[in-house]
C-alpha positions as CSV (number, residue, x, y, z in Angstrom):
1,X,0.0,0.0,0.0
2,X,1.4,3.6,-0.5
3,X,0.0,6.9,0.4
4,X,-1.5,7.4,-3.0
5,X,-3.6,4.5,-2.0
6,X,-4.5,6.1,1.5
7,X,-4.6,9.7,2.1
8,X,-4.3,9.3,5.9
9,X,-1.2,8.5,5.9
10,X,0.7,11.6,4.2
11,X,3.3,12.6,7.0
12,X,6.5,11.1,7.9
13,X,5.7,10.0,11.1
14,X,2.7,8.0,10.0
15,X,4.6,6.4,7.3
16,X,7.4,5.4,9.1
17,X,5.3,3.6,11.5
18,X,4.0,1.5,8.3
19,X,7.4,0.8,7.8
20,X,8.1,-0.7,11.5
21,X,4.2,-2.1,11.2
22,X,5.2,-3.7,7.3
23,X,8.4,-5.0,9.0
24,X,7.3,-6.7,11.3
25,X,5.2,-8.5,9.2
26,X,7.4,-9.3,7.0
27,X,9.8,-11.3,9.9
28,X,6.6,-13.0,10.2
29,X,6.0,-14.3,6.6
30,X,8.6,-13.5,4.6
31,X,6.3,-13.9,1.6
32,X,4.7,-10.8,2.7
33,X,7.6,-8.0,1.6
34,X,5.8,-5.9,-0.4
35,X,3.9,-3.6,1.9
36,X,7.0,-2.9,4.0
37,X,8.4,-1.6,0.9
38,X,5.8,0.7,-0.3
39,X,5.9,2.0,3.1
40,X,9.5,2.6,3.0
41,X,8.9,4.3,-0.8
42,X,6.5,6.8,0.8
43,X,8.9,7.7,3.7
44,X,11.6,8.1,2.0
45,X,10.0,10.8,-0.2
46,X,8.0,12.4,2.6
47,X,11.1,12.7,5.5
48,X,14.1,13.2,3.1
49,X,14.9,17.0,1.8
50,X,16.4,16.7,-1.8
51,X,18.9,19.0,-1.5
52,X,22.2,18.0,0.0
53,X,23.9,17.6,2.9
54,X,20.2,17.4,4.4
55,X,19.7,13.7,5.6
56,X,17.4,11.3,7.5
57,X,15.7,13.3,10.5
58,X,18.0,11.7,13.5
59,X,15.5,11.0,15.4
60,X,13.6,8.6,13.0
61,X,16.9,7.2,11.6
62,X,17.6,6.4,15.7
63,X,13.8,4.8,15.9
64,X,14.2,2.8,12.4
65,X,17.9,1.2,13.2
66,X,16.7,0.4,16.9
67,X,13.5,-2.0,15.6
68,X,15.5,-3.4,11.9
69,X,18.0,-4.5,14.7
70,X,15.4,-6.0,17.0
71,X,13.3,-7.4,14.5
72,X,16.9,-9.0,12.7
73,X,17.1,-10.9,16.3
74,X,13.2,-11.7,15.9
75,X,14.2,-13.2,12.1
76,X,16.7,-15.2,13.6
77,X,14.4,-16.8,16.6
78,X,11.7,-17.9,13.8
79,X,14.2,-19.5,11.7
80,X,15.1,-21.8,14.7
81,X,12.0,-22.6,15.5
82,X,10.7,-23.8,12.2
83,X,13.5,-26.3,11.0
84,X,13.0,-27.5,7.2
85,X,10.9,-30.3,6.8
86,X,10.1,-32.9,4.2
87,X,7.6,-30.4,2.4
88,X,10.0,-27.5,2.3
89,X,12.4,-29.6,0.5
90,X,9.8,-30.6,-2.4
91,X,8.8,-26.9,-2.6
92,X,11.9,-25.9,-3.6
93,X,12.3,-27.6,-6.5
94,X,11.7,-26.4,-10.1
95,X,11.4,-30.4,-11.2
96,X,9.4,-33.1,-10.4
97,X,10.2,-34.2,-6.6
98,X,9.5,-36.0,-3.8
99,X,10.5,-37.1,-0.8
100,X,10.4,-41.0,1.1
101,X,10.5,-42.2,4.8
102,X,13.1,-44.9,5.8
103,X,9.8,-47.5,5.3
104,X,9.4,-46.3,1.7
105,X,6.1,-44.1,2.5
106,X,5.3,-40.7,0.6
107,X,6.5,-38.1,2.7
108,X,5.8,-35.1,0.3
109,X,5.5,-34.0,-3.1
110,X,5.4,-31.1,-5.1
111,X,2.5,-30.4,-7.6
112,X,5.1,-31.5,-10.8
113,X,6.0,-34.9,-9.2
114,X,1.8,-35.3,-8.5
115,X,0.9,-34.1,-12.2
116,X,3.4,-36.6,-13.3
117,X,3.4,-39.8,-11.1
118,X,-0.9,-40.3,-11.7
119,X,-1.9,-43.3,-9.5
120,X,-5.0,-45.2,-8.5
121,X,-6.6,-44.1,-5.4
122,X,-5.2,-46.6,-2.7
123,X,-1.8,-47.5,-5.1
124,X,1.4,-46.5,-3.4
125,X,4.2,-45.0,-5.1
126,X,6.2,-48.1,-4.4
127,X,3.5,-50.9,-6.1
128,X,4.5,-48.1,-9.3
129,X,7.9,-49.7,-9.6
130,X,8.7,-51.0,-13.2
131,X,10.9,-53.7,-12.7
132,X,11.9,-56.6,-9.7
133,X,15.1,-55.0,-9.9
134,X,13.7,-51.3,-9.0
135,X,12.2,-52.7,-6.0
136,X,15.3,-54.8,-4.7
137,X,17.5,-50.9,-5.5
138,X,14.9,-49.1,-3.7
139,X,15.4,-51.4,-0.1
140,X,19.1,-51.7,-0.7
141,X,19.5,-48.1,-0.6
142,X,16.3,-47.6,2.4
143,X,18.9,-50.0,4.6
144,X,22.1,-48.6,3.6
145,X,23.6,-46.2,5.8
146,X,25.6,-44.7,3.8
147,X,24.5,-40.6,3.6
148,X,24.5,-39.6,-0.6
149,X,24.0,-43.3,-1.9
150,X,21.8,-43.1,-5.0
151,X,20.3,-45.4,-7.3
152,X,18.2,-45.3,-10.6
153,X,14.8,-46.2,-10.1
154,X,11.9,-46.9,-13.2
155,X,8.0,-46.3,-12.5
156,X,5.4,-47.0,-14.4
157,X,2.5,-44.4,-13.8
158,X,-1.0,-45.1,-14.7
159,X,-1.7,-43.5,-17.9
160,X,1.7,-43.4,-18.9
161,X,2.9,-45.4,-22.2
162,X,6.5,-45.7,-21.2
163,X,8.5,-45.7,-17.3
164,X,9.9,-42.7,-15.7
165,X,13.5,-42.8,-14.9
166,X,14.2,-41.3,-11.3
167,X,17.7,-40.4,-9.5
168,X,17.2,-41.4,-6.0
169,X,19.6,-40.1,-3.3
170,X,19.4,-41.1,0.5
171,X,20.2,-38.3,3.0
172,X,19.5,-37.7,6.7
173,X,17.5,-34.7,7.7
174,X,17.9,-33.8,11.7
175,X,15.1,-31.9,12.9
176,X,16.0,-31.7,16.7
177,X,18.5,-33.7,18.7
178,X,16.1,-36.7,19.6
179,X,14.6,-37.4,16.3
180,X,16.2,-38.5,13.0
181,X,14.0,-38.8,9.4
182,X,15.8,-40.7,6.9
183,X,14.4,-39.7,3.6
184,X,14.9,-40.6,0.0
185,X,14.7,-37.8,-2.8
186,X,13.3,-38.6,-5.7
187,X,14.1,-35.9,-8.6
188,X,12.8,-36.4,-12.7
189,X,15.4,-34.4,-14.5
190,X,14.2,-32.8,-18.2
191,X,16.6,-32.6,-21.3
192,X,18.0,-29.3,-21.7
193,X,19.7,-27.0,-23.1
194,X,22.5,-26.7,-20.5
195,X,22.4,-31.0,-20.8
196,X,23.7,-31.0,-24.4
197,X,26.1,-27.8,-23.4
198,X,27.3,-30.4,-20.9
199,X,27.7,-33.4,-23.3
200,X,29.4,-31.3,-26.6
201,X,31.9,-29.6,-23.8
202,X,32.8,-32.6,-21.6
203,X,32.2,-35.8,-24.0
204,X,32.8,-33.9,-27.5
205,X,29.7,-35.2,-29.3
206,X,28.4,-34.0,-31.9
207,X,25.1,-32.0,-33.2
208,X,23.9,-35.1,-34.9
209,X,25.0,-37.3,-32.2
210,X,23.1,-35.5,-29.4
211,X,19.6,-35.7,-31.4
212,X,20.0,-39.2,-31.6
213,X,21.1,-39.6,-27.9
214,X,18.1,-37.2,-27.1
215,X,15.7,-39.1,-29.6
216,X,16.6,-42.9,-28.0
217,X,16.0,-41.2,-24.5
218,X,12.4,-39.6,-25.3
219,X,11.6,-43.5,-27.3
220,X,13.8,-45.8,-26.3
221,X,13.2,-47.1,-30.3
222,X,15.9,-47.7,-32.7
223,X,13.4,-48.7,-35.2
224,X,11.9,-44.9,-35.2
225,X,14.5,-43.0,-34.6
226,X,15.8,-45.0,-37.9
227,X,12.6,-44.2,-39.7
228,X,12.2,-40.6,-38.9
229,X,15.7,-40.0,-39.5
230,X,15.9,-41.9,-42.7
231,X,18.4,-44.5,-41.9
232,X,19.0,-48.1,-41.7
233,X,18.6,-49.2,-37.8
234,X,21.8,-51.0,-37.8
235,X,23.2,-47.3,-38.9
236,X,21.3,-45.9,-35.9
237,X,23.0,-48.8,-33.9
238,X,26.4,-48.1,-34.9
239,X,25.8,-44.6,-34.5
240,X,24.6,-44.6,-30.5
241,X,27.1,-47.3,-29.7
242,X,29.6,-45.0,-30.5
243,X,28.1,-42.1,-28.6
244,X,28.2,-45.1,-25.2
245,X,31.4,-45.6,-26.0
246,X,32.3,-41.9,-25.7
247,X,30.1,-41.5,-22.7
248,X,31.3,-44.1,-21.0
249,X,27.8,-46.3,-20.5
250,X,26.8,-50.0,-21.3
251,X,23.1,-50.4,-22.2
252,X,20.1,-48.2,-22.0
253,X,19.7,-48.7,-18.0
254,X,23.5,-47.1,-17.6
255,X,22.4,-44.5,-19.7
256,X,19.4,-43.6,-17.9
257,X,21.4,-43.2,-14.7
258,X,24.0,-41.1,-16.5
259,X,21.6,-38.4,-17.6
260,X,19.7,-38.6,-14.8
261,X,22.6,-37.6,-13.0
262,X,23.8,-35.4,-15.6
263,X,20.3,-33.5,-14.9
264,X,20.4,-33.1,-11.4
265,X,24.0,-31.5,-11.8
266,X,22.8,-29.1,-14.9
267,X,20.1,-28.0,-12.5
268,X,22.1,-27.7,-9.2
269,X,25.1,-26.0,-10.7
270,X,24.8,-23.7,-13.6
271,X,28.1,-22.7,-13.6
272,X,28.9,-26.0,-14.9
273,X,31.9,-25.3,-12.4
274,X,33.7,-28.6,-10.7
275,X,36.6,-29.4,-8.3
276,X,39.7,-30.0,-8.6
277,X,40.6,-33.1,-10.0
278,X,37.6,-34.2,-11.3
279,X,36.5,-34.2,-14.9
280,X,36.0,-30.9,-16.1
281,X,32.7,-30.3,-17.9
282,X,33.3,-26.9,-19.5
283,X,36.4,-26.5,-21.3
284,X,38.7,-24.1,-20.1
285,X,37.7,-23.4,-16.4
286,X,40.1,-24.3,-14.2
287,X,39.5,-23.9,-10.3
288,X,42.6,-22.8,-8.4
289,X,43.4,-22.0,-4.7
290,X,46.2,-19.6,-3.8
291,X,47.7,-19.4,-0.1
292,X,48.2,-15.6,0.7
293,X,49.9,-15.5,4.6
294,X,47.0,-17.1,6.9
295,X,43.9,-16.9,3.5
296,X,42.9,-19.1,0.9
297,X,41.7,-17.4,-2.4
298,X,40.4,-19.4,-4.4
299,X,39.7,-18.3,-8.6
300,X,38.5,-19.5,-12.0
301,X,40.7,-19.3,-14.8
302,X,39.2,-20.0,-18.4
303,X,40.4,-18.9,-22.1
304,X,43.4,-19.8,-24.0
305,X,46.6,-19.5,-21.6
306,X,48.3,-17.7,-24.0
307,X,46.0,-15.2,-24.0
308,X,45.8,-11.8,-23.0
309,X,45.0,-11.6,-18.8
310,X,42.6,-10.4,-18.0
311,X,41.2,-9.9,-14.0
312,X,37.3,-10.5,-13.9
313,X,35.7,-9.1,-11.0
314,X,32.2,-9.9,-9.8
315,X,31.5,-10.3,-6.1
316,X,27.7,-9.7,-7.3
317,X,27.8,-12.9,-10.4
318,X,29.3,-16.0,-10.3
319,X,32.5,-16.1,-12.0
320,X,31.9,-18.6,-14.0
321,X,29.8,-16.4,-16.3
322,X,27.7,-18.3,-18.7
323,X,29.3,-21.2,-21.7
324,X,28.4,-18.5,-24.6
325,X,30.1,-16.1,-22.8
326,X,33.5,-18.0,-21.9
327,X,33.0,-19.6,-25.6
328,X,33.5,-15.4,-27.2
329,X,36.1,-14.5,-24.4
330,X,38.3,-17.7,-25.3
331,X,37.6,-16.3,-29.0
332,X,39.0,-12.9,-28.6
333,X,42.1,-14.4,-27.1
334,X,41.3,-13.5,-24.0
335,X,42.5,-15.2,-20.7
336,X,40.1,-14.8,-17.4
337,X,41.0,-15.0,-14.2
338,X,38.2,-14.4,-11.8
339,X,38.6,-14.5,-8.1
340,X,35.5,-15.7,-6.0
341,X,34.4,-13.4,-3.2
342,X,34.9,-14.0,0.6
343,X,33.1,-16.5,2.1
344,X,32.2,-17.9,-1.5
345,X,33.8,-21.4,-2.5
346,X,37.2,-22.1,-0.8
347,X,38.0,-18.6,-0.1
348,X,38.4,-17.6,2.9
349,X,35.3,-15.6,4.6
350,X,36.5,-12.2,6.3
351,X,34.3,-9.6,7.6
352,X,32.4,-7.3,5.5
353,X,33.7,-4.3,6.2
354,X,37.1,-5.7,5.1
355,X,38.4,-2.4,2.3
356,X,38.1,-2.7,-1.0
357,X,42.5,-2.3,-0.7
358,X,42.9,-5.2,1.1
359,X,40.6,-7.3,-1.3
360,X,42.0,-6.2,-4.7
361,X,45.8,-7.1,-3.0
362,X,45.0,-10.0,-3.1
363,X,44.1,-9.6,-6.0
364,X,47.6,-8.8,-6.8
365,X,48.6,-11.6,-5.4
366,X,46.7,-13.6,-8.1
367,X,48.3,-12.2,-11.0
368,X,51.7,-12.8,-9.2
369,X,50.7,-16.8,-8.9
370,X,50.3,-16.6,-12.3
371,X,53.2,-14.9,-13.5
372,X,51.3,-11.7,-15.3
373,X,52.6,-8.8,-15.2
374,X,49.8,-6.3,-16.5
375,X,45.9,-6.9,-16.8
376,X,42.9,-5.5,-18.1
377,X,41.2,-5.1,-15.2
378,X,37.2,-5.5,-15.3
379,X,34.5,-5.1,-12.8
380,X,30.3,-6.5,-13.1
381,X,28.1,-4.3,-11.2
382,X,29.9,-2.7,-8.1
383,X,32.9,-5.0,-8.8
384,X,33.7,-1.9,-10.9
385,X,34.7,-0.5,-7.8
386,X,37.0,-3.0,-7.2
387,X,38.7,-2.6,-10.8
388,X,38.5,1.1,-10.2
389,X,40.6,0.2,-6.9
390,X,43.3,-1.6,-8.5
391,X,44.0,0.4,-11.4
392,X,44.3,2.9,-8.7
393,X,46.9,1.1,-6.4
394,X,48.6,-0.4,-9.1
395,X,48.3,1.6,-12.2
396,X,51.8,-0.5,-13.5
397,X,49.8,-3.7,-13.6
398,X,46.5,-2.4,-15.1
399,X,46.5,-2.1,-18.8
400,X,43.1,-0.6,-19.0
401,X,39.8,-1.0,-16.8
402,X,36.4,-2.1,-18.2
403,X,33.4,-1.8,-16.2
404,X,30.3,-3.7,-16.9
405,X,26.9,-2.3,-15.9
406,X,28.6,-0.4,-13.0
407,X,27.5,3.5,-14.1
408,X,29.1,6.3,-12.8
409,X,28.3,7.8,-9.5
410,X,25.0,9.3,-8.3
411,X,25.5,13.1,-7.9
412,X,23.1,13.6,-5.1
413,X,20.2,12.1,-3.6
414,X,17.6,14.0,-6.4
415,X,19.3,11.9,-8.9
416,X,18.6,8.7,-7.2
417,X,15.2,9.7,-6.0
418,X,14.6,10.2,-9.6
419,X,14.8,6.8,-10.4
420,X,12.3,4.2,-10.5
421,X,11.4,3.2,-6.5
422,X,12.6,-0.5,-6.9
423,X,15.9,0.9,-7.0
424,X,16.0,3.9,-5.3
425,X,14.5,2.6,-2.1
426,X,17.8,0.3,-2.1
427,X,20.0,3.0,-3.2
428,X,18.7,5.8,-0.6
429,X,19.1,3.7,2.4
430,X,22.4,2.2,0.8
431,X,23.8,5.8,0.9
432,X,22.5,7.4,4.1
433,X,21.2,4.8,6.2
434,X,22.3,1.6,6.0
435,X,21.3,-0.1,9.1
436,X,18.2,-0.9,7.2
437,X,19.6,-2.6,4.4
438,X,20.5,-5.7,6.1
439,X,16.8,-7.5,7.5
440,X,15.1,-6.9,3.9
441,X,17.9,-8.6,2.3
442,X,17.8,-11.5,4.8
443,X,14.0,-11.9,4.6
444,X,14.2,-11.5,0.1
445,X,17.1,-14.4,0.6
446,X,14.5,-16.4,2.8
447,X,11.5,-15.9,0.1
448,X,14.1,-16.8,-2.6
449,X,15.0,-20.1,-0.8
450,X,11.8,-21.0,0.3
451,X,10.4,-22.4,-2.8
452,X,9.8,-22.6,-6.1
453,X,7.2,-20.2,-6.0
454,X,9.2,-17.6,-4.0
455,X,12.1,-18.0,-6.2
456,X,10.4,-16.8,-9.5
457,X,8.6,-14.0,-7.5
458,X,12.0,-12.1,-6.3
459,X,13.4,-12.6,-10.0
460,X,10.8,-11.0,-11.0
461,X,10.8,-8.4,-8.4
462,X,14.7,-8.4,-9.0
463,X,13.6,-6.7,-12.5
464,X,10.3,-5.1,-11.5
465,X,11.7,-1.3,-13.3
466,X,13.4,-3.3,-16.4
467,X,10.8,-4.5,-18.5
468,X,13.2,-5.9,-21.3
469,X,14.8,-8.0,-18.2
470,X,11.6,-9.2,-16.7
471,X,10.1,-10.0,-20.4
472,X,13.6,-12.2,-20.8
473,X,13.1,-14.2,-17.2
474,X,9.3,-14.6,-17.8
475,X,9.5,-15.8,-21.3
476,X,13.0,-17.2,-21.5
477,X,14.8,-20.3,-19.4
478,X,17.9,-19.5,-20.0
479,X,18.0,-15.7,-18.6
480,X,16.1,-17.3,-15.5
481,X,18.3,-19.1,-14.7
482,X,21.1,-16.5,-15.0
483,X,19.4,-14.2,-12.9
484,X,18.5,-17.4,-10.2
485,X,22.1,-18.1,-9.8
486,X,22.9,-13.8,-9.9
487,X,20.7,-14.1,-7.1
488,X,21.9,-16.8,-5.3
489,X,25.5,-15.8,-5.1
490,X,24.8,-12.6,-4.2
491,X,23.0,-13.7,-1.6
492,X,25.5,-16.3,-0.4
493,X,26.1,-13.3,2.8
494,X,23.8,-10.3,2.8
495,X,26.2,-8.2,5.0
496,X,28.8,-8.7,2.1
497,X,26.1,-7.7,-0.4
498,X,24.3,-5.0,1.8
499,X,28.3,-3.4,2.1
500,X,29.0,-3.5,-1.9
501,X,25.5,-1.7,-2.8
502,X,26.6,0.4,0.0
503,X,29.8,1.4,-1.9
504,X,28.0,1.8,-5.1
505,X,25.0,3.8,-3.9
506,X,28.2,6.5,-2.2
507,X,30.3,9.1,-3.9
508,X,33.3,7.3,-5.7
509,X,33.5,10.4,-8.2
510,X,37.2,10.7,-7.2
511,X,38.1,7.3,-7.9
512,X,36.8,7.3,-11.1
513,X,38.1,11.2,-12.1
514,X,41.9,9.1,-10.3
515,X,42.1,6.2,-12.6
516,X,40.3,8.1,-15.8
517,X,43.7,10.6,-15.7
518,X,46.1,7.9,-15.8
519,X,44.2,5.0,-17.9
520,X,41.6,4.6,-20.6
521,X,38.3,3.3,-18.9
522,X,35.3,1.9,-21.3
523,X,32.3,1.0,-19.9
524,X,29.6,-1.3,-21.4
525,X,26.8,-1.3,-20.4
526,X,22.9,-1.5,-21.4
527,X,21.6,1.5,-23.4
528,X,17.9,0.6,-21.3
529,X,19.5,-0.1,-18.2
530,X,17.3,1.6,-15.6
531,X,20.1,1.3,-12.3
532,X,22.6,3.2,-13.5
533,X,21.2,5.3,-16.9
534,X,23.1,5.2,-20.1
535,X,23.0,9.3,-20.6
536,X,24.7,9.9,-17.1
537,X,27.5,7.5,-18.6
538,X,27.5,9.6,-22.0
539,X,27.9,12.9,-20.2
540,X,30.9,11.8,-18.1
541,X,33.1,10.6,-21.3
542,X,32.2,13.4,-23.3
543,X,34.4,15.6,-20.6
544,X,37.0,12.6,-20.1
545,X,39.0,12.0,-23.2
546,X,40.2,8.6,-22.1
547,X,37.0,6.9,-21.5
548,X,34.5,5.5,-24.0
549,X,31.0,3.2,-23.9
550,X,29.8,0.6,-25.9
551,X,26.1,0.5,-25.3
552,X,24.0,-2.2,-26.2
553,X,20.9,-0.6,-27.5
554,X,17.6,-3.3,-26.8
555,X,19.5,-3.9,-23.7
556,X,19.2,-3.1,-20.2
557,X,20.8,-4.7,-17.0
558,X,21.3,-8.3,-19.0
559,X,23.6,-6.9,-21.6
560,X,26.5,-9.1,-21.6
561,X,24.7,-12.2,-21.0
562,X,22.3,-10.9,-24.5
563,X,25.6,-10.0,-26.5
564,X,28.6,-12.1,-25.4
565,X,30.0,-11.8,-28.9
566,X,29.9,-7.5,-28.3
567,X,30.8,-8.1,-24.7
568,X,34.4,-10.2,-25.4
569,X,35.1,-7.9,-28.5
570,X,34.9,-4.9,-26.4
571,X,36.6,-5.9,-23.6
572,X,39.8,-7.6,-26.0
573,X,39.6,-4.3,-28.1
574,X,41.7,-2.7,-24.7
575,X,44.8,-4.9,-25.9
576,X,47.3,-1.9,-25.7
577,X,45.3,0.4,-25.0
């Protein structure tokens, strides 16, 4: 509700206590954000003077910190008091799942597993087994003790022409101290896109061999995959036992498992990322782990290793970026290395008020390891800050600085007021209050997690003032996706994330004016970004002779995920530059 919506409440005071009334109600159901930020909308434009220095009244910011505190304890109470149960697991899940008890009853199920395992009243999911053999796996891994055991398992649902193939994994869920539920999950993977990324990168097969592969898997029928593709069925033969030998299976069973398995990991990990020492299944990403005094920092490194360095960093996106992405960098000749935040992967977590000068040493540190002696340095979002930061204390190893989607500083608190209120109701409170920041990230992170649902409703609130972004999530998989995992890593610590936006949303006009004297800066960035607009960004290179822009008109805050081919050629044009 805002106070368009209700005249009575059209002075600071009054909407400040919707705020505290909308946050409150928000630690309570964390589905329930909305309100708290219309409140926190109207406030801000009723008890904030435009012009600067002029800031929060004291004794409201006093009030608002006091109860975001208060309430941040409250959060934490109700999340220890409602452990995750069987149902909460299921919910979470964009695919079919369910979840067993250690007797082999239904514990839960989400509506995709119930649309898709159709049963006679009275029939239990187990008398749905296809085969002897699925029953005798199904009680050899119920009586194993072994925690991550898995097993493929075939159903035959009524209605259904053809089984189901199922990865199921045992794990142990403790919900108190005295009580132990052994459950079995039960997760239907789909063929996707990211599965045939997965099987040209890592196996090497080819177009024609991955529509057969995906052809036997959706019939299981030589014969028709021979007639609809025009060829003799002992071609077809020849042609999959070649693409088993290459994958490493024997038989259809085998290959069930292997996909199945292939799915769960395509939708668990869209970085495609892996440790060390096991098979990689993207070509040229490498994990690595550098010792710096008493830290571990551990970074990606993708591209030809000839290539020219180039320091990627992103403590807002995974580093992994996206196959079609590393696919143009490694064709630019371009080589990545992109260090993973604190507390993300094997780095080592520090607090979040750690400087931006101690992170970007290490940084140094990186390029040292690898024996480079001058970068392109490149920050996403407000890791622009941190490329700003190096070029800065080590202009010697910086070639040139690229900054991707990062803007150029807010002049004053009219020009983020001016923007749309999804983002300045962030960028206000980033900038003069931050105390606030931290609960509303904590509670969006909860809704995010929570399910399914609750996922797809903060990517779409992630994008609620880009309408070319939120047109890509709701009609596209693959820009879901990217923004789910944007989402997830930066929620991996919210008083990490809450610290960065607070960096962004200050003044860092001197950095910038530092580093554009001494090295050439380009930025790309979306033409229809709405964050950080396109026109502030022209206006600041039209007075600094070293910087440029490449802006991706039709674009907005998805840019270089939309145009990886523009994306790699701008950032390899700063070879020399």
């Amino acid at each position: 509700m805002s106070a368009s919506h209700d005249d009575k409440f059209n002075t600071p005071d009054q909407t400040a206590i919707r705020v505290l009334g909308g946050l409150y109600d928000m630690v309570a159901d964390e589905t329930n954000f909305e309100p708290m930020f219309h409140a926190m909308d109207d406030f801000i434009d009723q008890a904030l003077d435009l012009q600067e220095p002029a800031a929060l009244p004291p004794v409201w910011r006093k009030v608002l910190a006091e109860h975001f505190e208060k309430a941040d304890r409250l959060f934490d109470v109700v999340q220890k008091d409602e452990p995750p149960t069987a149902q909460d697991f299921v919910a979470r899940h964009t695919l079919p799942a369910a979840v067993l008890a250690s007797d082999g009853s239904l514990l839960a199920e989400n509506e995709d597993f119930r649309v898709l395992a159709r049963r006679d009243a009275g029939r239990s999911l187990q008398d749905c087994l296809a085969h002897p053999n699925d029953r005798k796996r199904l009680h050899a891994l119920l009586g194993h003790a072994q925690e991550g055991r898995q097993a493929l398992l075939t159903f035959q649902f009524d209605g259904s022409d053809k089984p189901s193939s199922f990865l199921a994994r045992r794990s142990i869920q403790s919900n108190d101290a005295s009580h132990e539920v052994i459950q079995l999950t039960l997760v239907h993977p789909y063929w996707t896109g990211q599965i045939e990324e997965l099987l040209q990168s890592a196996y090497g097969l080819t177009a024609t061999e991955i529509a057969i592969l995906r052809a036997f898997v959706a019939s299981g029928s030589v014969a028709e995959i021979a007639k609809a593709r025009g060829r003799s069925i002992r071609t077809v033969r020849t042609q999959l036992s070649q693409v088993f030998s290459r994958i490493g299976v024997d038989g259809q069973t085998e290959l069930a498992f292997f996909l199945s398995s292939l799915g769960v990991l395509a939708a668990s990990t869209p970085d495609n990322s892996t440790e060390d020492g096991s098979r990689a299944l993207v070509q040229h990403v490498a994990r690595k782990t550098l010792q710096i005094d008493d830290r571990v920092l551990e970074y990606l490194c993708y591209g030809p290793e000839t290539g020219t360095p180039v320091l990627l960093i992103q403590p807002t996106h995974p580093p992994g970026l996206t196959p079609d992405l590393r696919a143009a960098l490694a064709a630019e000749g371009l080589r990545i290395f992109a260090p993973l935040k604190p507390g993300s992967g094997k780095t080592t977590s520090q607090p979040a008020s750690q400087s931006m000068q101690d992170m970007v040493r290490d940084y140094q540190s990186l390029l040292d390891a690898e024996g480079v002696s001058k970068a392109i340095v490149a920050g996403q979002a407000s890791g622009g800050l941190y490329a700003l930061t190096f070029a800065r204390l080590f202009p010697t190893r910086t070639e040139a600085v690229f900054l991707v989607d990062t803007g150029v500083p807010f002049k004053g608190r009219a020009e983020i007021m001016a923007l749309p209120k999804s983002i300045s109701r962030t960028f206000i409170p980033a900038r003069y209050f931050p105390e606030v920041l931290k609960l509303p990230h904590r509670l969006i992170a909860a809704n995010f997690h929570r399910s399914a649902k609750g996922e797809a409703r903060v990517i779409d609130y992630f994008f609620e003032s880009s309408s070319l972004d939120r047109a890509l999530t709701r009609t596209d998989p693959k820009y879901y996706d990217i923004t789910r995992e944007i989402i997830r890593f930066s929620f991996e610590s919210t008083d990490r994330l809450v610290k960065d936006v607070s960096r962004w949303a200050s003044d860092w006009q001197e950095l910038l004016d530092n580093v554009a004297n001494t090295h050439h800066i380009r930025f790309f960035h979306g033409a229809q970004n709405t964050m950080f607009l396109a026109e502030n960004i022209q206006a600041y290179i039209a007075h600094h002779a070293t910087c440029d822009a490449v802006l991706m008109d039709g674009c907005a805050q998805l840019a270089s995920f939309q145009r990886p081919a523009a994306f790699a050629a701008a950032l390899a044009g700063l070879k020399h530059a």
